[in-house]
C-alpha positions as MATLAB code, in Angstrom:
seq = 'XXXXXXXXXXXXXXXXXXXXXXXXXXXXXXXXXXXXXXXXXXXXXXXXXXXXXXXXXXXXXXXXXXXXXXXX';
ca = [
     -18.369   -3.205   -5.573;
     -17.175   -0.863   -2.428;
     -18.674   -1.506    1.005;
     -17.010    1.710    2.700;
     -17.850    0.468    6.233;
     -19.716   -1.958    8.430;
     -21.940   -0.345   10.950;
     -23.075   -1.514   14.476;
     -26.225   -1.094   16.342;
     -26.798    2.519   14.211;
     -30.438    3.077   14.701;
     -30.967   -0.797   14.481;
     -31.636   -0.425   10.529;
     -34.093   -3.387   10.012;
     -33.676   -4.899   13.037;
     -30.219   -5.773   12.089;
     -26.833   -6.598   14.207;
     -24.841   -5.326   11.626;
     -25.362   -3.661    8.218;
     -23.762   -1.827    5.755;
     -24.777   -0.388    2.319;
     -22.801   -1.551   -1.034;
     -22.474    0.252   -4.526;
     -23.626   -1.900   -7.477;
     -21.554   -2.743  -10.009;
     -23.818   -3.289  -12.646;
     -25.922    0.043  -12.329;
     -24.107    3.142  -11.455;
     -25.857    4.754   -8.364;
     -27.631    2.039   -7.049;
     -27.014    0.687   -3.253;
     -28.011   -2.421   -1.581;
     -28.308   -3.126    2.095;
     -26.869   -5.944    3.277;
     -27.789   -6.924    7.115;
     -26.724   -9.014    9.705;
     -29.699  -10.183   11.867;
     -30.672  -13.018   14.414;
     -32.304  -15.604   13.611;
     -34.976  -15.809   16.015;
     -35.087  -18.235   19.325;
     -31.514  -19.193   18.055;
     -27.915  -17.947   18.464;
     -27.583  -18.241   15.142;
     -27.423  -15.415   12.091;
     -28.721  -15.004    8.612;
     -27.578  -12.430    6.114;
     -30.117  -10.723    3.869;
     -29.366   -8.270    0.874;
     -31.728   -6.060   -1.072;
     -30.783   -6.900   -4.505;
     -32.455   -9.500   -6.761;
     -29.995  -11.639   -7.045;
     -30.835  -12.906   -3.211;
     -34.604  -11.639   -3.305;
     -35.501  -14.035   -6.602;
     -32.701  -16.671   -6.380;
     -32.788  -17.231   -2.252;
     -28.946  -17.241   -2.621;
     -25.585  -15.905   -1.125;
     -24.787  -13.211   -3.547;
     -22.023  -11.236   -4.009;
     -22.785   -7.835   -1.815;
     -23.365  -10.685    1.157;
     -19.930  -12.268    0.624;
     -18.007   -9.059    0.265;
     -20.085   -8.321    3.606;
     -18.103  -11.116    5.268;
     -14.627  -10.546    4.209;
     -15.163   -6.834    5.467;
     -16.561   -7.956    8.706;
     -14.005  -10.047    9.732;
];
């Protein structure tokens, strides 16, 4: 899994504070987006991936934890 960088505020991609796109490392050439976005009337945030994992499961998944540790 690679996340090369996190990106803020480019073209607000999904409405999102933050988000940055992650290599799969079960299918060679496939990306997920992972966002950071604000949970609404709150000050809160939610992360949100596009892989199935966290679509099907409504879980933290991998790409959203590696999202963290780069983020920080």
């Amino acid at each position: 899994m690679k996340i090369k960088k996190v990106d803020k505020n480019k073209g607000n991609k999904f409405g999102a504070r933050k988000y940055a796109e992650v290599d799969s490392d079960t299918y060679f050439g496939v990306k997920y987006t992972v966002v950071k976005v604000r949970v609404k009337n709150t000050k809160n945030y939610a992360y949100k991936c596009t892989c199935p994992d966290h679509i099907y499961r409504n879980r933290e998944c991998k790409h959203i934890r590696e999202f963290k540790l780069k983020e920080k």
